[in-house]
N, C-alpha and C positions, 0 to 999 in steps of 0.2 A: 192451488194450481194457477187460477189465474189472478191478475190484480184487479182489481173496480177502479172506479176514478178517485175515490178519496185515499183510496192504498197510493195511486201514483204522486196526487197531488201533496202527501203526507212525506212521500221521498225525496218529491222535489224542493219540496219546503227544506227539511232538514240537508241536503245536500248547499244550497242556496244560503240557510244560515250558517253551514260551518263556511263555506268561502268567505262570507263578510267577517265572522270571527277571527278567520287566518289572518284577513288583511288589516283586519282590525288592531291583531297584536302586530303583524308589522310593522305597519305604520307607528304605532307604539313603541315600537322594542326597546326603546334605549329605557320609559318608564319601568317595562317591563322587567328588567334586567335591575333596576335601581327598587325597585319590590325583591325582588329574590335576595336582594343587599340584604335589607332591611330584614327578613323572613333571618336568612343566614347570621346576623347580627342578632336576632332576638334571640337565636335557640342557644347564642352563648352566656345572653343575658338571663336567660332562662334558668343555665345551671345556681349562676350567682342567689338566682331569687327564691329558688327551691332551698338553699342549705341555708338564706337568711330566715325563711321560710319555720326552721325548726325552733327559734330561737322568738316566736312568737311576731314577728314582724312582718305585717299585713304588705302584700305581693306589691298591690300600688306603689309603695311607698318604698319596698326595698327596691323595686326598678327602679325608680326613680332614682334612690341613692347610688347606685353601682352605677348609672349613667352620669351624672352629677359629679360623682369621685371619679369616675375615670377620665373624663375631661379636666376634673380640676388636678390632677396627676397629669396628664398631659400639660396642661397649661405650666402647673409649676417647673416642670421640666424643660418645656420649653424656653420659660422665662432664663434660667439658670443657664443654660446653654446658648440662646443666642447672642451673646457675646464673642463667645467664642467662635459658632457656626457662622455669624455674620462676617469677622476678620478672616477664618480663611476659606470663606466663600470668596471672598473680594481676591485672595490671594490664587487662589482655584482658578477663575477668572483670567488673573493678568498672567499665570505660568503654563495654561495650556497651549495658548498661540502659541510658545516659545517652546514647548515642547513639541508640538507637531511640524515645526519646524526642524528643529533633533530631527525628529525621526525620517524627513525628508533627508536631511543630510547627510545620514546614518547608511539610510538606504542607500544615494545616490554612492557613495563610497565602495558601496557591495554591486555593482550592476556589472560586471562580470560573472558572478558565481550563479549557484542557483538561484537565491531569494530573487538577487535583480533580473531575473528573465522573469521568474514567477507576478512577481509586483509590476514590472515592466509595460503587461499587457493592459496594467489600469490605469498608467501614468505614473508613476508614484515614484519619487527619486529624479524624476527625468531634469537633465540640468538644465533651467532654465533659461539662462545666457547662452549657451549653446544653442539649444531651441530657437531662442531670439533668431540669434545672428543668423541662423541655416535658418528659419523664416524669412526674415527682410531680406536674402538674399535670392531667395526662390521668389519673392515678391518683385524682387528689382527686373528677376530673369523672366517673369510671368507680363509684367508691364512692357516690357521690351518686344515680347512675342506678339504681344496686344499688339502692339504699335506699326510693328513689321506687315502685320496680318492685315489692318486697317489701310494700311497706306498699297499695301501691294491691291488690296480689294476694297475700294470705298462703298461700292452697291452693294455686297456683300453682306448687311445688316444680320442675318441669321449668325454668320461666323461671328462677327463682332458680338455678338450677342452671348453666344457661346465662350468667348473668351472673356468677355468681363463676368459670367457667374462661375466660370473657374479661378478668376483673380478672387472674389468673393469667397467661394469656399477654402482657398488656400488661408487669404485673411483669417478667418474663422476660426481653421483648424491651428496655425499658426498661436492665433490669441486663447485657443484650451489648450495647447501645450505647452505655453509659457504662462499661463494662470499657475500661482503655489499651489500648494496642496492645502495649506488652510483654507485657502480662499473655498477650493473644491469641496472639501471636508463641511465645512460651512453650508454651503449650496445643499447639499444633500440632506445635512441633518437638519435644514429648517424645512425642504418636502418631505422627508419621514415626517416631523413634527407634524404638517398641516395635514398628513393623511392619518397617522397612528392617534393624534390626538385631538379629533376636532371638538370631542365635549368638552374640553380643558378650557377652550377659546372663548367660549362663552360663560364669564363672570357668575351670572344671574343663574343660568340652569346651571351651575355646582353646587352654590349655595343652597338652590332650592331642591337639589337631589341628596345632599348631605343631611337636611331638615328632615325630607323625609325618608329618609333612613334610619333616623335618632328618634322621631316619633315613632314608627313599626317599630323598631325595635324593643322602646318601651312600653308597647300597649301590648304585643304579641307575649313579652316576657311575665306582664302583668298578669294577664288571663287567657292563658295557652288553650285550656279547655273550651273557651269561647268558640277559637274558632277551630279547634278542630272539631267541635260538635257539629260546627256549620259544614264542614268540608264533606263527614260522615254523611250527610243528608242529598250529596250528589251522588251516592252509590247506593244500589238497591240495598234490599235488606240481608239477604242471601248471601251479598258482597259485602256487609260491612265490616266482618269481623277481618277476614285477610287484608280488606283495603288498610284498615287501622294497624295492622302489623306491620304493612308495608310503610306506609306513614310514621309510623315510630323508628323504624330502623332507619330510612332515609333523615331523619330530625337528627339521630343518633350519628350518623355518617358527616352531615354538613356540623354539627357542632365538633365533632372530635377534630373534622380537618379544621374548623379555622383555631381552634385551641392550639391544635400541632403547630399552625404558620405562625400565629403570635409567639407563640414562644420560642419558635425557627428566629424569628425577626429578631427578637430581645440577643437570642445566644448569638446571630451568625453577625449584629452589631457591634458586640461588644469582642468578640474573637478578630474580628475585620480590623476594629480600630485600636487593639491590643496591637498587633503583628505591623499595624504598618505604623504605630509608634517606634516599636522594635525596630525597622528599620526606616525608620528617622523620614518618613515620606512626609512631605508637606501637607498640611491641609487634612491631617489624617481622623479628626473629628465629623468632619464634614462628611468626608469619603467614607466614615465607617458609619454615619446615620442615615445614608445612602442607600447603602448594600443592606442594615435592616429596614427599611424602608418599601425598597423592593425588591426585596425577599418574600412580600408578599405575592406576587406575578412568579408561579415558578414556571422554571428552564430559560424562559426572557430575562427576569429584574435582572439575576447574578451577572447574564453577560452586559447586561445596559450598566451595573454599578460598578463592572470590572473596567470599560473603558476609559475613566475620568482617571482611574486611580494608578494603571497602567503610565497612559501620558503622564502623569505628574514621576513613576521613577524614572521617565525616559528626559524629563527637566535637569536630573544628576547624571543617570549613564543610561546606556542601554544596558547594562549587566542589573542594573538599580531593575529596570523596568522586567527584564526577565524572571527576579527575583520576585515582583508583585505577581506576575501572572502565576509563578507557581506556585505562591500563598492561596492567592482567590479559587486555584483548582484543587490544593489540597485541602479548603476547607469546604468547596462544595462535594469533595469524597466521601469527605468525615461527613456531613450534614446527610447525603445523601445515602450511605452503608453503614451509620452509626445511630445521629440526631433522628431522623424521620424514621427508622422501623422501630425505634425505642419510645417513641414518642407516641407509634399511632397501635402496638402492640397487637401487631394482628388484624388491625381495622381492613377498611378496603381502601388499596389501594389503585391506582390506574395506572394502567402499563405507558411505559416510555414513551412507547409510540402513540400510543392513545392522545396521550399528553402534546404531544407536536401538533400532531393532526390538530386535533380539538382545538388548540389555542389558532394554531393558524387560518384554520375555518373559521372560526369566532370575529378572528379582527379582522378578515376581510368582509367579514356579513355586519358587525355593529361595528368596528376600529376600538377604542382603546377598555370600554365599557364588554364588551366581548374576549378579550382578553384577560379582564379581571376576574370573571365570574368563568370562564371556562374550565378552569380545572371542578369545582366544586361540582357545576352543573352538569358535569361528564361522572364526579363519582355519584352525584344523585340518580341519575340516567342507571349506572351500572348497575344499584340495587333493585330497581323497579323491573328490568332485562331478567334478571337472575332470579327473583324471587314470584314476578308474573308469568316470566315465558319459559323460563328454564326448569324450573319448578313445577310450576302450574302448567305447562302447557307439553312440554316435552318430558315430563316425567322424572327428572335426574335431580338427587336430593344434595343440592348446594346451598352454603349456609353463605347467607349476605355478608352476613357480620358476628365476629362472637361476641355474645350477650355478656360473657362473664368477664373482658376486659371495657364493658362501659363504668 
């Protein structure tokens, strides 16, 4: 009924250490999120080392090998292609100015109809020389008023004042509406850059986040039972049997999804740079190791790998370009209502919206490290919800995952 002082001082304690804990992983997070890599990485490695496993080949040593092979797979693949990726990266490079220029010109041709009222209100099409000229001449007519105003009122300093920060903001606005649209283009996507990806920026912490991801990955693959024995011994006893159910089925959830995206990536690669050899797109190796590339980010990568590839058929026509876009969308239909429910065969999936959400809250809380991990970490979240609270707490018998398509 009532508390003593070591009851209170025992609350306050625990209350006090989870604050520090909180802030603890905040401060942390971007580590934090590069552990869950490494965690999500091991349990793929894991399957590899379990089936090398049968075949008498001691755990250490077959992680070791599947990490080893698959980097030197990567590597030889890379060798073999950059050649090729290097030439029409360079070519990538010199045809997109010129295609964002099309597309300005494209536009500006259509500013009568719909598209140019719609585009209109962002600048986009607006003809530049025009702009110019009805600028300098609202500049010449703004200088003259200046001049009028000054001369009729020399003491007058507030009005003078007044009139040169509206010759100022005419300037201004004048010099963004005869800015290209490259130039604009440009401007923008190097502030996305510096806010979506500030871990990129720093050299040192990728390399050292990539190292340890590739060590987790082969110690966790090596001796899985280690530390889930360890993890067991945070739950009473009472709790350990459910905690460890739950534990396997989330292991079981994060390895099936990243199986599914790797081999998303391998097919919607090789489908990408099929079609846009078919129609004769420039640069179309590049663009199609792009799009699998990041095809691991889903609902963002497809549209960040669709825009490079877009401009480049707007370098031949705009019919060329409208052609690309509705390649990239008919193969995110397919991927999407064929490739992924074939692939994940019943597993858990996360709803559409879940998906937005999740990713969007992600990259504004960590930026681009939060985006990469937020789909997984949303379907990990799902099964812990379902199988603790939904289950366990509310009574209603939902199954996390079925057991018979692991």
């Amino acid at each position: 009924m009532g508390w003593q002082t070591k009851d209170i001082v025992r609350a306050a304690a625990l209350v006090i250490a989870m604050y520090v804990m909180l802030k603890v992983l905040w401060f942390a997070s971007a580590l934090v999120l590069v552990v869950f890599l490494g965690v999500l990485f091991g349990l793929a490695v894991e399957s590899g080392v379990d089936r090398l496993e049968r075949y008498r080949i001691p755990r250490g040593i077959g992680a070791a090998m599947i990490v080893i092979g698959f980097f030197g797979l990567l590597v030889g693949f890379g060798a073999a292609i950059t050649p090729t990726i290097r030439e029409q990266s360079r070519e990538l490079r010199e045809k997109i100015p010129e295609s964002v220029d099309r597309v300005q010109e494209w536009v500006s041709k259509r500013q009568g109809g719909l598209l140019g009222t719609v585009l209109g209100g962002f600048g986009i099409g607006s003809d530049s020389t025009v702009t110019a000229d009805s600028g300098s001449a609202a500049d010449t007519t703004d200088a003259a008023d200046t001049a009028v105003t000054v001369a009729r009122a020399p003491s007058d300093t507030g009005a003078a004042a007044r009139d040169t920060t509206r010759l100022a903001a005419s300037d201004s606005a004048t010099a963004d509406a005869a800015e290209p649209l490259r130039s604009r283009i440009g401007r923008q996507l190097r502030g996305a850059g510096r806010y979506l990806f500030p871990f990129l920026s720093q050299t040192v912490a990728v390399v050292a986040g990539i190292l340890l991801i590739i060590f987790m990955a082969t110690y966790i693959a090596a001796e899985p039972d280690l530390y889930h024995r360890g993890m067991m011994h945070l739950f009473p006893h009472r709790s350990r049997a459910r905690a460890g159910e739950v534990l396997s089925a989330v292991a079981t959830v994060l390895r099936r999804w990243l199986v599914t995206q790797l081999i998303a990536m391998v097919v919607i690669g090789v489908v990408t740079t099929v079609a846009l050899l078919i129609l004769d797109v420039e640069a179309a190796f590049a663009l199609g190791l792009l799009a699998g590339l990041l095809e691991f980010i889903p609902t963002v990568g497809p549209i960040l790998s669709a825009i490079p590839a877009i401009a480049m058929g707007f370098v031949d026509s705009p019919e060329k370009a409208m052609m690309v876009t509705a390649v990239y969308v008919g193969i995110q239909f397919v991927e999407n209502h064929l490739l992924i429910p074939l692939l994940m065969k019943g597993g858990v999936g996360v709803p559409p919206v879940l998906t937005i959400l999740g990713q969007a809250l992600f990259t504004l809380l960590f930026g681009f490290l939060g985006l990469l991990v937020a789909v997984p970490l949303l379907a990990a979240a799902m099964v812990v919800v379902k199988m603790v609270y939904v289950e366990g707490v509310v009574g209603d018998d939902m199954s996390a995952i079925d057991d018979d398509d692991d």
